[in-house]
N, C-alpha and C positions, 0 to 999 in steps of 0.2 A: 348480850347480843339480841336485837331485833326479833322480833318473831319469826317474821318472814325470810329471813335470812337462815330460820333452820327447817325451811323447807326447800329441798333439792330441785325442786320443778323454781321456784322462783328463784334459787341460786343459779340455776343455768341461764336462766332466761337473762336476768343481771349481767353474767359473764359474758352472752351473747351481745346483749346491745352495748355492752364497753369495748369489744373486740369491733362490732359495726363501727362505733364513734372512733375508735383509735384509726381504722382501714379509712373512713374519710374524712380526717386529719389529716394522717402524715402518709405520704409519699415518695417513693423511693425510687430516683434517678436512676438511672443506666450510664454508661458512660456513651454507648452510642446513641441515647436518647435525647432530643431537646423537645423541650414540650411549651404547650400556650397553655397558659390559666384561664380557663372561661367560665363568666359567675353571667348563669342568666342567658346566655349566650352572648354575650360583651366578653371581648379575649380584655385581660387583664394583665398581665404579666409576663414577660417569656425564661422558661428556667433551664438553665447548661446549654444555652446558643451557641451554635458551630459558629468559631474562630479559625482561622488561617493556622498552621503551624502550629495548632496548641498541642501541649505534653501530653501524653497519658498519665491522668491520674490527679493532673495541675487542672481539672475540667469541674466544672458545677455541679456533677455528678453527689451524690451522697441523699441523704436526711431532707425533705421540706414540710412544713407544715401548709395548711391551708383550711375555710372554713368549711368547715362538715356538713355535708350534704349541699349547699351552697356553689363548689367550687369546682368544677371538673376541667380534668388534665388531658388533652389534647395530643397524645405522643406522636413525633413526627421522627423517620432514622436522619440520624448525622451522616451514614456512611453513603457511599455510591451508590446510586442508584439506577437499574439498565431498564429501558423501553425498547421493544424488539420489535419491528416494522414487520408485517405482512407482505409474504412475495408481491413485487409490483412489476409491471412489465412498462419498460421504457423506452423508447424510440431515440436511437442516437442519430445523430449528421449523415452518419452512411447508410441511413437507411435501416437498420439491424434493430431487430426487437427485442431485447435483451431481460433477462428474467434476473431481477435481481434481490437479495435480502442483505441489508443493512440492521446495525442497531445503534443506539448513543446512548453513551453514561451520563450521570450529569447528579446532583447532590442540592439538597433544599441548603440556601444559604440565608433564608429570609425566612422562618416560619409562622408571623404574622400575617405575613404579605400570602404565602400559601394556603393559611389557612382563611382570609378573606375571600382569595380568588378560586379558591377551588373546595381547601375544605377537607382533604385525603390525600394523599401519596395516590391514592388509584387515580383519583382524578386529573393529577397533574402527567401522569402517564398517559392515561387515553384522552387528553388534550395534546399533547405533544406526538402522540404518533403519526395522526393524519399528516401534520407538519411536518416530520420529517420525512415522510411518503411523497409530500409535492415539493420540497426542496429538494430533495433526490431526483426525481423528475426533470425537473425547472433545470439543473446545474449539468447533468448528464445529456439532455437533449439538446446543451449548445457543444459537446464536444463528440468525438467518432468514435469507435468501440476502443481504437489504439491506443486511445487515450488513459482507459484503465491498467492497461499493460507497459507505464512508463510513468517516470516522473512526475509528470504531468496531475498523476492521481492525487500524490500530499496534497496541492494545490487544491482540488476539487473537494477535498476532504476539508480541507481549510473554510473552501469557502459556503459549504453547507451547516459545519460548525457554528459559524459568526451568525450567519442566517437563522439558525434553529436558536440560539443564544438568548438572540432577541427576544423571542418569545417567551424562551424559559424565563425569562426575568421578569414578567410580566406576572409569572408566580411563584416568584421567588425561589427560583431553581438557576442554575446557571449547567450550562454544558460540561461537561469535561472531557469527554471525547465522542466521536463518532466513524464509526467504521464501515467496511463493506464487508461481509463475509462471503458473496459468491455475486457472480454476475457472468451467466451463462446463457447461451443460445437456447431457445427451446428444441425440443426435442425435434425428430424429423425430417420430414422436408426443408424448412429453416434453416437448419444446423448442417443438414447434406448441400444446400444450395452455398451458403457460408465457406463450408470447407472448399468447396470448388471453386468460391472465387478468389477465395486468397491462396490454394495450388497455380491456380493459373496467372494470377498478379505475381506470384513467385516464379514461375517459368520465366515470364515474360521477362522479368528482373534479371533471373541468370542470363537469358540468352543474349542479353541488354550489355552488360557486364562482360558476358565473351569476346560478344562482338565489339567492346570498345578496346578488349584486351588486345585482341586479334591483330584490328587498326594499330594499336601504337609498337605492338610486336614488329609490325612489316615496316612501319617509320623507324623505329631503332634499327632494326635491320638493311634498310637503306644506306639509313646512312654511318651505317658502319663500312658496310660494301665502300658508301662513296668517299669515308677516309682512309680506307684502306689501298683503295686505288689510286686516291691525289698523292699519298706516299709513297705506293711504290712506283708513280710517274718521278715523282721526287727522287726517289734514289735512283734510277732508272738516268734519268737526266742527269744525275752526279757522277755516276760510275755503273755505264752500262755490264761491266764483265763481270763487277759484282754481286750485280743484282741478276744476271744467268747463272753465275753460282751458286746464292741463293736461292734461287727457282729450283735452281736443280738438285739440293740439297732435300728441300722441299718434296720432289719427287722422290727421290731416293727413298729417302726415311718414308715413303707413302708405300712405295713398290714393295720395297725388300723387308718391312718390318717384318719380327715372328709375332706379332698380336695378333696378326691376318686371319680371318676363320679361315679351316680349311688349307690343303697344300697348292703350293702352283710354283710351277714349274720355267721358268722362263730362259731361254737359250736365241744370246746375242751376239754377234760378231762382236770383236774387241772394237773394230773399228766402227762401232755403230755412232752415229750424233746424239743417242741418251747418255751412251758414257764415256762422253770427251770429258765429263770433268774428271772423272781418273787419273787421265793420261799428264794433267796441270796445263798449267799455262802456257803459250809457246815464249 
């Protein structure tokens, strides 16, 4: 054995710089890790690049070598990644100021490309915020506040996505979704003036609505009257005596029901003209 090899201070030392040389050597993947090899700062290589649909476990993840001291690993996440916008207050078509926070996912698909253009995962994040703060902006200020409160929103959401998209790809990120989490009135006066006018657009609406009900009420109602009356001219002109008997049948069943609130009393000659039809026909 070596001399120096039976001294403890130079065996450590030994153990220590083969532990240094092994750590930048070899490098150990992640599964949600893809990394750029940069010798020099020249990226070189990209190692377990995010693919579409790949398997867990079927990924580049494992064991790599590379040259020690030489070669530095760049690690970038494979997973979703959220940038969360800053309250922004936005002016819609009616007028309305509206306090809104939004965020959008979106996942590095290019990690060369990323690390040319920006360099970090933070940086592609506070690149992409501003932008989606003025796309938000831009897309909401051509519709009314209603617009969030209907269908209409997927569509707007759609098309801040494809907007924000663009960019992302410019460092190698692509969107994957984009949301709204609130978009409310500010407090106050605003919000008190707000509420008053769409109570009062809403009044206006019912009373709108009554009075159309009202109208077509009295036109049904006309003309029910008016074929109830061409009828009973009709049967009238068929068989006058019939149609006294029915009248008077009519009465009858009105007079003498027991459903009548209350009692009443009525006392009539036999011979009165309400109750010839009793007596029949001559």
């Amino acid at each position: 054995m070596p001399a120096f090899l039976r001294n403890p201070m130079a065996l450590a030392l030994l153990v220590l710089a083969l532990l240094i040389l092994l750590g930048s050597t070899v490098a150990i993947v992640p599964e949600t890790k893809q990394g750029v090899i940069v010798r020099f700062g020249d990226p070189k290589a990209i190692i377990n690049r995010y693919r579409q649909n790949e398997t867990f476990g079927n990924t580049g993840a494992g064991i790599i070598m590379r040259w020690p001291f030489v070669d530095q690993v760049v690690w970038i996440d494979k997973r979703v990644l959220s940038v969360e916008m800053e309250r922004q207050q936005v002016l819609s078509t009616d007028q309305l100021r509206l306090q809104v926070d939004a965020f959008a996912r979106y996942r590095i698909v290019d990690p060369l490309r990323m690390y040319i253009a920006a360099g970090s995962e933070e940086r592609v994040s506070e690149a992409l915020r501003p932008i989606l703060g003025s796309a938000l902006r831009n897309e909401l200020g051509k519709r009314p506040f209603a617009a969030l409160l209907s269908p209409e929103r997927g569509q707007v959401m759609q098309n801040i996505e494809a907007g924000l998209d663009r960019v992302a790809r410019q460092y190698g990120a692509e969107i994957v979704d984009v949301r709204i989490k609130r978009a409310d009135l500010p407090d106050g006066t605003p919000l008190d003036s707000a509420f008053t006018r769409m109570r009062t657009a809403r009044e206006q609406e019912a009373l709108t609505i009554r009075a159309q009900g009202a109208k077509q009420a009295q036109i049904i109602r006309a003309e029910a009257d008016a074929n109830a009356a061409r009828i009973y001219a009709a049967s009238y002109g068929k068989d006058p005596s019939f149609y006294d008997f029915y009248r008077a049948m009519q009465s009858y069943r009105y007079t003498f029901s027991p459903d009548r609130p209350g009692e009443t009393n009525i006392i009539l000659s036999p011979n009165n003209e309400f109750l010839q039809q009793f007596q029949g026909r001559p």
